[in-house]
N, C-alpha and C positions, 0 to 999 in steps of 0.2 A: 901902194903895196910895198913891202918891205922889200931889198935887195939884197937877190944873194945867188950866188954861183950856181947853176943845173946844168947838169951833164947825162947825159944819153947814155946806158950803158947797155953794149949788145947783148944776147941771149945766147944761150948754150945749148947744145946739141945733145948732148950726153949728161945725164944726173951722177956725180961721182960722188955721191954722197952713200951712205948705210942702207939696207934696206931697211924702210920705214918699218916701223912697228903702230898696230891700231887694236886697240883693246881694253876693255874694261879691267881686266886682268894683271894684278900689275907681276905675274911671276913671267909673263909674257913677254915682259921689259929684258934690255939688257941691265946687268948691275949699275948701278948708280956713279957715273965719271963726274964727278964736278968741271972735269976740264973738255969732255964732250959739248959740241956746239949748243944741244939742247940747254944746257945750262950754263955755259961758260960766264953770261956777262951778269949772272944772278951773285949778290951781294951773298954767298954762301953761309957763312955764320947764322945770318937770320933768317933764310928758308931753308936749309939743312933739313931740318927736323918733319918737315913734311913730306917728306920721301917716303920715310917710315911709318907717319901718323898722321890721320886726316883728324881737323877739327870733327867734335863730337856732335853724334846727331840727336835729335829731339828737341833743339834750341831755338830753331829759326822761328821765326812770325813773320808772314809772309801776308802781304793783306791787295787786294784786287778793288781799286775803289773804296777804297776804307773798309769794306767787308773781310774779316778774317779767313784766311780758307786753309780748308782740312789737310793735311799731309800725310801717306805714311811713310815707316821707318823700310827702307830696300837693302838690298847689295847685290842689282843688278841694272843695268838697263838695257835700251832695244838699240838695234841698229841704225837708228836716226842719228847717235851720236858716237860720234867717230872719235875718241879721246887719244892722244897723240905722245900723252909724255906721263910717267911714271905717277908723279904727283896727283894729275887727275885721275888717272885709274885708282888710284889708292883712297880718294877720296869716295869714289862709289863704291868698290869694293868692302871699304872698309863701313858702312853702313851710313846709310843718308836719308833726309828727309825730302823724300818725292813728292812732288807735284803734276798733277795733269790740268793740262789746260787745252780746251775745244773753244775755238775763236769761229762762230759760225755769224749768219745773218741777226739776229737779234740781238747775238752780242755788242755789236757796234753801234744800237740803235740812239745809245746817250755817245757817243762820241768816242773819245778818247779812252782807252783802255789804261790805267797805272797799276805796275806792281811794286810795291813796296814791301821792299826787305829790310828789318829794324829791330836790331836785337843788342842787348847789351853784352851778350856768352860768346862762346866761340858756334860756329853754325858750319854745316853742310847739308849743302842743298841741292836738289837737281831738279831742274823743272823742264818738262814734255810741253812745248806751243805747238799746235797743230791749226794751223789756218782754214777752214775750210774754202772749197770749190769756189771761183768767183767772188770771193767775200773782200771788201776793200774795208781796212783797220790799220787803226792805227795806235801804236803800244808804245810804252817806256816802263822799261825794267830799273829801278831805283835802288842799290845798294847804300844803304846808310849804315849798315854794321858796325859796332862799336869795337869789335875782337876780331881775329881772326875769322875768314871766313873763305869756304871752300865753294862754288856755285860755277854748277854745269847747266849747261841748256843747251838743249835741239830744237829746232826753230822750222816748223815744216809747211810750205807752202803748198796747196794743193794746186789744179789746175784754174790758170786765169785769174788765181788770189793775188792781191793788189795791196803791199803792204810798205808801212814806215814803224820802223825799228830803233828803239835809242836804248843802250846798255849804260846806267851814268853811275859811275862810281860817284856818290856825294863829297862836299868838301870836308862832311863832319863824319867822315868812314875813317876808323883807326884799326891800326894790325897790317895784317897781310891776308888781301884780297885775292885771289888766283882763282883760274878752273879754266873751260875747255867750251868754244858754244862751236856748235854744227847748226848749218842753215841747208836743206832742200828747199829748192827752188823747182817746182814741179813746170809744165806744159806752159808757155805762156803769162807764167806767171813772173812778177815783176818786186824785188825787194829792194828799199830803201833801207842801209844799217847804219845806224849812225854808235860810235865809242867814245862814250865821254869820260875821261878818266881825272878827276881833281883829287880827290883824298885817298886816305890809306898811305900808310907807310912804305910797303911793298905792293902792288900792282901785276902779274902778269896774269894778261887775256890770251888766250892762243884762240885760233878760229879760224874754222875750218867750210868750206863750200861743195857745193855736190847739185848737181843740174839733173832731174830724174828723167827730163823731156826736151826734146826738142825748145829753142824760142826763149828761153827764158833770160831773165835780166836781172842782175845785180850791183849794187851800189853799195861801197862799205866807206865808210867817212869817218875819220877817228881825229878826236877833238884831246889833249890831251897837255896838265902845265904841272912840271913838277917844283919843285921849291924843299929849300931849308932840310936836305939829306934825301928827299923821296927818291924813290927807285922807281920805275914803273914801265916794263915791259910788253911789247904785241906783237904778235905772230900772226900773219894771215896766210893763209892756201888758197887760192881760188883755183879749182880744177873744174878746165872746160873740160867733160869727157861728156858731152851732147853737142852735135851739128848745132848751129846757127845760132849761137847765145855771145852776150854782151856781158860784162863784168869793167865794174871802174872801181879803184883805189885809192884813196887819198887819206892819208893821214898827215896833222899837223901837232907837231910839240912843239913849247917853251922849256926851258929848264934854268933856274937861278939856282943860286946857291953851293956853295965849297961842299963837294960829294953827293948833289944831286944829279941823277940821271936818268936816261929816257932811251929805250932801246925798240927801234923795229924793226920786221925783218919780214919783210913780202915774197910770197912766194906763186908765182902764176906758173901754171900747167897746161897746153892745150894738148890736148892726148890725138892719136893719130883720127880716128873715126870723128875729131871733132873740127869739122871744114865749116868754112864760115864764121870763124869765131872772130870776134874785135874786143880786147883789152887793152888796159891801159892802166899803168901804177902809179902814185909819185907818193914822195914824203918828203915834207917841207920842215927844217927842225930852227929854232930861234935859239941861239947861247946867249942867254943874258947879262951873267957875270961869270969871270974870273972861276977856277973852280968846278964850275959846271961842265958837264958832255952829254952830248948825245950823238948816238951810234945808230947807223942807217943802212941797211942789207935787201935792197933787193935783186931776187931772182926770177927769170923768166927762161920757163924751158917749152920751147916748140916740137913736136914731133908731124906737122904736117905743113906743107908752101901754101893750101889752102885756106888760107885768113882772110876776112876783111882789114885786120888793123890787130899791131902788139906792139908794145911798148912799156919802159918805163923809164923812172926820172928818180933822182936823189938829191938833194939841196941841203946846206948846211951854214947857216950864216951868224952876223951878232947883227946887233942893232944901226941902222943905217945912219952913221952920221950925222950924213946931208938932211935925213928929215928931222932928225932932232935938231939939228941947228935952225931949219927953217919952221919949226914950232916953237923955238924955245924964243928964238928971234922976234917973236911977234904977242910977247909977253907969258906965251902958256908955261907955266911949273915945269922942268925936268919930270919931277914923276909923274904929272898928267900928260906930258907929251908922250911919255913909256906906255901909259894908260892907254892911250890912243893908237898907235902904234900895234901893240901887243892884241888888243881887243877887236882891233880891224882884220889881223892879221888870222883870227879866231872866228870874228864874225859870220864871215862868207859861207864858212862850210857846217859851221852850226844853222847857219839860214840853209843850205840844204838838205839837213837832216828832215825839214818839212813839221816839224813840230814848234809852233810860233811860242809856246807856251814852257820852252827850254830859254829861248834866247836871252831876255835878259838874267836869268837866273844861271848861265853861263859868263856871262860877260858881267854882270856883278861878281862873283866869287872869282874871278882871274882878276877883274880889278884889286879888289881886297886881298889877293895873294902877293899882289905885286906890290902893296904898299906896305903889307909885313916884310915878307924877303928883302925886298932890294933897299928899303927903309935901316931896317932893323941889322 
């Protein structure tokens, strides 16, 4: 495993931050600060303009198993999604191509659930997941956008639904990707999230958590290699505000490349009514060359002594010397040894996304990234 420096950073008592804003609504927003935390570490010039204007709706093709499916045009949604920052509000507001999706027992009967988003225009999108009662499924949401695109989603688990989640920006996605996903986690019910971010130019995912019940559990996993200028931000909340629920974090970035970056920034909550809670955060970031950063922000705030377990971790490293000399020493190529390295370093948590049918097709496109970038 790669080596790199982790440090323990305690948790705070008090939130001295703004009060949050949550709305569909973007007049509800404060006016637009480039230099407000919400946006501060966004490459301004080139998401500017979505503040005021959502990619246009009627464009997307959204397809479920190859089947095409119907959408119409909104400019609202329900309270399943909690949108957090101006740019998303503004994208359903300003009118979007909805989707509803009922994930019940038949649906799962062929297996694997895909959706796939594949459009050459610019797109805004929002799509309603509603998991039913007991139902174990498992899904991946597949952005391949050619343009610009705007894609909200609420992700609602019912009680005792038993799910695995993969959000994969593809490596052949150009523009700038962004939007908002909300995940309920009902009674007992148990979600695997997995973030896989390769293409697109610009990148930010914000995402947000909410436990309707008692018992529930969640896993968010974010897999993520930027390269040759990409930017590519994520934002998580997990707020325990239910007794006796579990929540883990883990997110891993690579970054190459002179003004490529990678930005996260965790945010765990146990609210006072919520006793019994156990989390835990980290993010593990790789600098590959010269040039590159990546920036790492997590916060944990406690309002009650009754926890099983809170924590988090922050890590920031370049590539380990010692194992490159001891791969490269035993005749393997410098960039297969990187290969190696970079890939292992990826593998793990892509293997616990729980989708076998991601992994190499993960780990092939980070290899191939890394022989343009670091190559070239």
């Amino acid at each position: 495993m790669t080596t790199v420096t982790e440090k323990e950073i305690g948790y705070k008592l008090v939130d001295a931050r703004p009060p949050l804003t949550i709305s569909t609504n973007p007049a509800d927003f404060p006016p637009f600060d480039p230099t407000e935390d919400t946006w501060r570490y966004l490459p301004k010039k080139k998401f500017n303009a979505f503040i005021s204007h959502a990619p246009a709706s009627g464009n997307s093709a959204l397809t479920m198993n190859g089947k095409l499916l119907k959408s119409k045009i909104s400019n609202s949604s329900s309270d399943s999604l909690r949108t957090r920052d101006l740019a998303s509000a503004r994208a359903i507001h300003d009118g979007h191509d909805q989707y509803e999706i009922v994930v019940d027992k038949a649906s799962t009967q062929n297996g694997l659930i895909e959706l796939d988003l594949n459009s050459d225009l610019p797109s805004n999108v929002l799509i309603h997941i509603v998991v039913k009662r007991e139902v174990t499924a498992q899904l991946i949401i597949r952005d391949r956008n050619k343009s610009d695109t705007a894609l909200n989603i609420s992700l609602t688990l019912e009680k005792a639904a038993n799910v695995d989640c993969v959000l994969f920006t593809q490596p052949e996605a150009i523009g700038a990707h962004y939007g908002h996903v909300s995940v309920n986690v009902g009674r007992d019910a148990k979600l695997n999230m997995g973030v896989i971010s390769l293409g697109g130019d610009i990148v930010r995912r914000t995402f947000d958590s909410k436990f309707a019940d008692v018992s529930g559990e969640l896993d968010l996993l974010g897999c993520t290699f930027s390269s040759k200028g990409q930017y590519v931000e994520h934002r998580t909340v997990v707020d325990h505000n239910e007794p006796h629920c579990k929540s883990f974090v883990d997110f891993r970035s690579a970054v190459s490349g002179d003004g490529t970056r990678s930005v996260w920034i965790g945010d765990t909550i146990i609210r006072k009514n919520a006793v019994g809670s156990n989390t835990y955060e980290t993010n593990r970031n790789l600098v590959l060359t010269p040039g590159a950063r990546a920036d790492s922000v997590p916060n944990l705030e406690i309002d009650t002594g009754e926890v099983v377990g809170a924590g988090h971790a922050s890590a920031t490293g370049r590539l380990d010397a010692e194992q490159m000399f001891y791969l490269t020493s035993r005749g393997i190529a410098p960039l297969d040894a990187m290969k190696l390295i970079v890939t292992g370093f990826f593998a793990n948590i892509v293997e616990r996304m729980n989708l076998p049918s991601i992994v190499e097709d993960v780990v092939s496109a980070v290899a191939n990234k890394l022989e343009i970038s670091v190559v070239k």
